[in-house]
C-alpha positions in Angstrom: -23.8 6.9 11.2 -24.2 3.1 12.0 -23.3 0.9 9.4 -21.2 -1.9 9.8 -16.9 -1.4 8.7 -18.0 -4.7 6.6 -20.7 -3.1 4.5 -17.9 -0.2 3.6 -14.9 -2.0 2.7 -13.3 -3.6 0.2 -14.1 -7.4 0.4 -11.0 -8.3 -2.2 -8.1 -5.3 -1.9 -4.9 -4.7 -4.3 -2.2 -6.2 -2.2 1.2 -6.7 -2.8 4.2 -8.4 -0.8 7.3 -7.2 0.9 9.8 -8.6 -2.0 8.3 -5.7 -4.5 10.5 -2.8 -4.7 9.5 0.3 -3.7 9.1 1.3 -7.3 6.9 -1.1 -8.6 4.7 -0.8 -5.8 4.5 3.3 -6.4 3.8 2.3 -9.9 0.5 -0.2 -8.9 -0.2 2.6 -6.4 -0.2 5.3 -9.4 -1.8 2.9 -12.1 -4.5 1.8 -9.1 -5.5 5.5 -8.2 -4.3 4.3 -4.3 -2.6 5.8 -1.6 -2.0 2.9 0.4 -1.5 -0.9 0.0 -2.1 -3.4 2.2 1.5 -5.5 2.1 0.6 -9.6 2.8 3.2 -12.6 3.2 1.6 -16.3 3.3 -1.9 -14.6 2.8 -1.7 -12.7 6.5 -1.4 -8.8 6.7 2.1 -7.7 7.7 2.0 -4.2 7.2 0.4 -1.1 5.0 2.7 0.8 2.8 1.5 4.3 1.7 2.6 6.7 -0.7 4.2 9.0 1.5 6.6 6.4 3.4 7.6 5.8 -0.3 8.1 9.6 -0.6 10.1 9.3 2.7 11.8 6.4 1.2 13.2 8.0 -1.9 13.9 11.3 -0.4 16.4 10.0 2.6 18.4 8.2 -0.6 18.6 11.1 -2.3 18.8 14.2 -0.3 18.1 17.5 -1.4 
């Protein structure tokens, strides 16, 4: 397989920033059919969110 990563991905992803609550960005995860999100500030990349560290997330606030 020899194609090119730029002939594969998505030119124009869903992003969101880091001020969205962990809700809301399960909710355009869900409503998107995603797993992960790409999570910009000032247009540059400054992490990926996916729906398990939101999983993570909610299960270390409520235990059990």
């Amino acid at each position: 397989m020899n194609s090119q990563i730029k002939t594969d991905m998505t030119a124009h992803p869903m992003t969101i920033t880091g001020r969205l609550s962990l809700s809301d960005a399960q909710e355009v995860m869900r409503s998107w059919g995603m797993r992960h999100l790409p999570v910009v500030e000032n247009e540059k990349l400054v992490g990926v969110i996916t729906d398990r560290d939101i999983l993570r997330a909610f299960s270390l606030k409520h235990p059990g």
